[in-house]
C-alpha positions as CSV (number, residue, x, y, z in Angstrom):
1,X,269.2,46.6,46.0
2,X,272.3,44.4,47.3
3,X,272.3,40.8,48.0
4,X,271.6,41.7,51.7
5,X,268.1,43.1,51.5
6,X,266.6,40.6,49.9
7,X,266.9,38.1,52.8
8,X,269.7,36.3,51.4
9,X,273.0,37.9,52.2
10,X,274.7,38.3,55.7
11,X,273.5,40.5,58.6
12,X,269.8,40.1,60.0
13,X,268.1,38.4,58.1
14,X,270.4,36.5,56.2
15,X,271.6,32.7,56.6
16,X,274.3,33.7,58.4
17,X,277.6,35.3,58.5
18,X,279.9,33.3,56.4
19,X,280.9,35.0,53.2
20,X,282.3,32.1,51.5
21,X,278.6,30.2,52.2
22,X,277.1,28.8,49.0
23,X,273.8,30.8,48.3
24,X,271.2,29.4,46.6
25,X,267.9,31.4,44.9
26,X,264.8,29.6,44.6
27,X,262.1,30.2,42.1
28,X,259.6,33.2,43.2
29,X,257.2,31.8,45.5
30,X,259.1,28.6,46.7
31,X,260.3,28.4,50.3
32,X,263.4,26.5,51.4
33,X,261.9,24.7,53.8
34,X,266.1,24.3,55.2
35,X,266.4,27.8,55.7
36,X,266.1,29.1,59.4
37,X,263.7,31.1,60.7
38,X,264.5,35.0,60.3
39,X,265.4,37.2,63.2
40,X,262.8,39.9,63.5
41,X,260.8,39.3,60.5
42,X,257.5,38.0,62.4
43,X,254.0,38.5,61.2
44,X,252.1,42.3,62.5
45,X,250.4,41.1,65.1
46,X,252.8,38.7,66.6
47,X,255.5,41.5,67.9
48,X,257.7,41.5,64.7
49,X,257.5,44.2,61.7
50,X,255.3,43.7,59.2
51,X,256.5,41.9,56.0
52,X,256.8,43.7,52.9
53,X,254.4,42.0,51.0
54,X,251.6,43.0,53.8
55,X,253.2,46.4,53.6
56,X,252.4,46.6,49.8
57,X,248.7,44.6,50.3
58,X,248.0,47.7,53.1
59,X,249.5,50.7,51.0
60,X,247.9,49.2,47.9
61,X,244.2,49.6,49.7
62,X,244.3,53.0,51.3
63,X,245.3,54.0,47.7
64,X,241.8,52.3,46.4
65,X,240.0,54.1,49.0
66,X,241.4,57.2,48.4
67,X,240.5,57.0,44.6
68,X,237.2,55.8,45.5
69,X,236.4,59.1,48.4
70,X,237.8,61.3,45.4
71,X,235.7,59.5,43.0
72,X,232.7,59.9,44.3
73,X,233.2,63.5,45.9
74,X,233.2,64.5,42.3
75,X,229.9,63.0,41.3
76,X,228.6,66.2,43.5
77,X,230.4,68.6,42.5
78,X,228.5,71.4,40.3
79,X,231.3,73.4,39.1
80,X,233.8,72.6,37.3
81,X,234.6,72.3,33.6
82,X,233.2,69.0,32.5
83,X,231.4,68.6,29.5
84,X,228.2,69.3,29.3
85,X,224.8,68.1,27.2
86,X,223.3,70.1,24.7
87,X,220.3,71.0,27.4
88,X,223.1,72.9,29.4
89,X,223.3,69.6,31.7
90,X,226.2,66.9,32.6
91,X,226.1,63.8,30.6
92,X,224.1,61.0,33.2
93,X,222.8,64.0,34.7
94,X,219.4,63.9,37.0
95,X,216.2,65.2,35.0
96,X,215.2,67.0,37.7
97,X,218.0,69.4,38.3
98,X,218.0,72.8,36.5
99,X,218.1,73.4,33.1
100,X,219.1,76.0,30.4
101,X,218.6,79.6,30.4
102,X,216.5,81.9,33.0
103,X,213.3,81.0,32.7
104,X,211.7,84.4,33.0
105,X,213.2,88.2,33.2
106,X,209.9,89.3,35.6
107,X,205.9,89.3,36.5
108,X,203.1,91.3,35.5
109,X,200.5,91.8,37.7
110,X,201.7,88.8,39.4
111,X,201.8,86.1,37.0
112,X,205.2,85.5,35.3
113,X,206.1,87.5,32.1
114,X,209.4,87.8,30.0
115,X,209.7,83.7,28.6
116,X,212.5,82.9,26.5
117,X,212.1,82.5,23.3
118,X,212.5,78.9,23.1
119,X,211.2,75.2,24.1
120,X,212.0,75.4,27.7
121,X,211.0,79.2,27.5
122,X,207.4,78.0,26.0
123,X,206.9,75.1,28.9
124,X,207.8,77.9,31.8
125,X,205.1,79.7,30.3
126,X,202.7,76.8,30.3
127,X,203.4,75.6,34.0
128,X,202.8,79.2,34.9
129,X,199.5,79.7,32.8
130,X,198.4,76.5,34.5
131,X,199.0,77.7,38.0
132,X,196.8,81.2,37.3
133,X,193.9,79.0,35.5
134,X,193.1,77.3,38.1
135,X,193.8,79.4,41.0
136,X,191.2,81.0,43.8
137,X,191.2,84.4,41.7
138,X,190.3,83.2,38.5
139,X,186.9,82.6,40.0
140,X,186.8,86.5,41.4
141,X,185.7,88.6,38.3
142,X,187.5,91.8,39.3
143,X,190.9,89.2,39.4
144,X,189.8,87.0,36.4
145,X,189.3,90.5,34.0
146,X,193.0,90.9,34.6
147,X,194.2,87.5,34.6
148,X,192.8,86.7,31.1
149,X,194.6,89.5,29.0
150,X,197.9,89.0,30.9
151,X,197.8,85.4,29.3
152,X,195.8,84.6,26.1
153,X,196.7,86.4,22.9
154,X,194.6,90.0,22.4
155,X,192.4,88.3,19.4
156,X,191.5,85.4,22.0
157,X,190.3,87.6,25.1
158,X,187.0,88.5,24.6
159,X,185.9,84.9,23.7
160,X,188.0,83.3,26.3
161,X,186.5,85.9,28.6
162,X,182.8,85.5,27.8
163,X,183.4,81.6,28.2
164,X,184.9,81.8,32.0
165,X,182.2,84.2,32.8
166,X,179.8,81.9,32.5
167,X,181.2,79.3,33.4
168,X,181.9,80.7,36.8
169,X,178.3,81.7,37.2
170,X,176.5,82.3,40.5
171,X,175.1,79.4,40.5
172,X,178.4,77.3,39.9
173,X,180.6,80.1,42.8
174,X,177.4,79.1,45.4
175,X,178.2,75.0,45.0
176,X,181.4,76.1,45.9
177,X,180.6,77.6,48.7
178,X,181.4,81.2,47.6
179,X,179.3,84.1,46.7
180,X,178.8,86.1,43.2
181,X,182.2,87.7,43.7
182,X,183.9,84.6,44.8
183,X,184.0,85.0,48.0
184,X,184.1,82.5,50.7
185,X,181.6,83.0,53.7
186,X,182.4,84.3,57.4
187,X,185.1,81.8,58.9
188,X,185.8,79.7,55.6
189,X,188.6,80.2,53.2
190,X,188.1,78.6,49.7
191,X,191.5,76.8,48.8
192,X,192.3,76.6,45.0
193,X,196.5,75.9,44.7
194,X,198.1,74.0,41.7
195,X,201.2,72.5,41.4
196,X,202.8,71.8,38.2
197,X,205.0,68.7,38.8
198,X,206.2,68.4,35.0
199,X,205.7,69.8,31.8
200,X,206.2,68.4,28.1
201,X,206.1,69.8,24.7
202,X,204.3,68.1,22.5
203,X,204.9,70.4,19.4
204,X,207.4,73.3,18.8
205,X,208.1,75.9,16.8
206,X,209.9,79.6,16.9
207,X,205.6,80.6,16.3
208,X,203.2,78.5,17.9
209,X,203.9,75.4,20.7
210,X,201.8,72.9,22.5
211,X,202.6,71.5,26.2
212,X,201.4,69.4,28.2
213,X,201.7,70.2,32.4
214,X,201.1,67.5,34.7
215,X,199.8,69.2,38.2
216,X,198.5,68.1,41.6
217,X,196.7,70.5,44.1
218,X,194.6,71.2,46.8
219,X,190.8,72.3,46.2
220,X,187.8,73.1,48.3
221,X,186.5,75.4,51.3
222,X,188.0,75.0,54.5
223,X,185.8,75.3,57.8
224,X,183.9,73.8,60.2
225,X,180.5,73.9,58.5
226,X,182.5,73.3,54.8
227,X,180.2,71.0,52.6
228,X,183.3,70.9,50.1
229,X,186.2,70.2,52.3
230,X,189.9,70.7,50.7
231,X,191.0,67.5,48.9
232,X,193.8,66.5,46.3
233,X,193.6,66.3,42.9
234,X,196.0,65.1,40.1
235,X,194.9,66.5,36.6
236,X,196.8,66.9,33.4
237,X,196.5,70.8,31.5
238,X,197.0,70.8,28.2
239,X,197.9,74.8,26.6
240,X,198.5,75.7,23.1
241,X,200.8,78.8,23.2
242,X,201.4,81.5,20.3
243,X,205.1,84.0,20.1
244,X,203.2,87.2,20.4
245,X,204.3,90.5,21.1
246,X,208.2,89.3,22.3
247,X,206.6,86.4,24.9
248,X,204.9,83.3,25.1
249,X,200.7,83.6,25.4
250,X,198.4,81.4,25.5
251,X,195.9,80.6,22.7
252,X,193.8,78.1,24.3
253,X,193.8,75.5,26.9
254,X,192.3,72.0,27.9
255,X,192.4,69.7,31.2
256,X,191.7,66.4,31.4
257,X,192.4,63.9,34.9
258,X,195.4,61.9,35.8
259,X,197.7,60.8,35.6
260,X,197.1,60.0,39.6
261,X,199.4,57.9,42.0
262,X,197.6,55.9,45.2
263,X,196.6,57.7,47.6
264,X,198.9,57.6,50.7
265,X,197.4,56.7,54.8
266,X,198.6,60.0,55.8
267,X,196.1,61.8,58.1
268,X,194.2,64.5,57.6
269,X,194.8,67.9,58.6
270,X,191.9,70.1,60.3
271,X,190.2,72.6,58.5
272,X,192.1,75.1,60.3
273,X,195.8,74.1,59.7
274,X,194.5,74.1,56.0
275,X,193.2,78.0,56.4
276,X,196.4,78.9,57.9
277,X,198.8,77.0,55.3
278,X,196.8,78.8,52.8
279,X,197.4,82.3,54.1
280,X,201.4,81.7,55.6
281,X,202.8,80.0,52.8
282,X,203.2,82.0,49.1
283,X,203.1,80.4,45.9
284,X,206.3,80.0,43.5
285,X,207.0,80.7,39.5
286,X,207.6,77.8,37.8
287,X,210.8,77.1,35.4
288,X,211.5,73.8,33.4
């Protein structure tokens, strides 16, 4: 830089235009408070150029916020090559996104089949047990006969059978509102739908696993004349799972309630927007 752009020499900006003036540098910061006011060098705002300290100040921010925008553009990005957890996931990354390896190759008769041969494999299979066990079918005994071997082990299905018979006796289906076939009447649709909102696994191992699946759902017999209209429940399944025959089955299960949040103010639909929810809207197979 010469001695004339720093606001010292001759030309604009300078003292002046006598060469053999005696110059004088001050220590950084300091202002000779004898030196005359510079030509052109006014504050932005005030018709001159800006100074090149502001100049610095303004670069020196749009940097920031560039790095920042970048920053933050990359917290959403899902490729890339990061590293990654041992669960297939970012570091920091949200519980809730997806995890591991497919879930399940396919579905026989319906309910989900083909589960990895692993933890996540083993909960998969427990949120979708859970979903079958305590759906509308299970209480038809045509539907419930081919439920049952699809998801207990072979040495478990005749007892597991005889039990859900009678449970789901005539007696029990007419509470409900349905008859011995399970079978709502004339202008009513029974509701059974489960939800699995999480699943854990309490024990593992390559043979045998426990897990535990947290559901909500809606229950009961929609129509006018229901004595059992459709309400929410929040319940907590718990299914002990054998590796049999190349996939997860399940050995035996349990339910207990809970854990259950407040209930919200939100109105109540009418029996018929429950009917024809029911009927428009399919139900999903469920992955950890």
């Amino acid at each position: 830089m010469s001695l004339g752009d720093d606001g010292y020499g001759g030309g604009q900006g300078g003292y002046g235009d006598d060469s053999h003036m005696t110059r004088t540098r001050l220590p950084e910061g300091e202002v000779d408070p004898y030196a005359p006011t510079r030509r052109g060098g006014g504050r932005s705002g005030r018709g001159g150029r800006p100074s090149n300290r502001n100049l610095v100040a303004v670069v020196g921010v749009v940097v920031l916020l560039i790095a920042a925008i970048a920053f933050a553009n990359r917290g959403g990005d899902s490729g890339g090559d990061a590293p990654s957890g041992t669960d297939g996931r970012r570091p920091g990354g949200s519980p809730t996104a997806p995890t591991g390896v497919k879930p399940v190759d396919g579905k026989t008769g319906g309910i989900a089949s083909g589960f990895a041969h692993s933890e996540q494999g083993a909960q998969s299979a427990a949120a979708n047990f859970a979903v079958a066990l305590v759906s509308a079918d299970i209480l038809k005994p045509d539907r419930r006969h081919a439920i049952v071997p699809q998801i207990f082990v072979a040495d478990k299905v005749p007892e597991l059978q005889s039990k859900l018979d009678n449970a789901y006796s005539k007696d029990f289906l007419a509470k409900l509102g349905l008859n011995e076939k399970g079978e709502s009447a004339k202008g009513m649709t029974y509701v059974s739908r489960t939800v699995p909102v999480g699943t854990k696994a309490t024990e593992y191992s390559e043979a045998a696993s426990s897990v535990e699946v947290w559901c909500t759902g809606a229950f009961g017999t929609a129509g006018t004349s229901s004595t059992n209209p459709v309400a929410n429940d929040w319940f907590t399944m718990t299914i002990k799972l054998r590796w049999a025959d190349g996939d997860w089955k399940a050995e035996s299960f349990s339910q207990k309630d809970g854990p259950a949040p407040v209930n919200s103010d939100r109105m109540a639909s009418n029996a018929d927007e429950i009917a024809k929810a029911v009927e428009q809207y399919g139900g999903f197979t469920y992955a950890r």
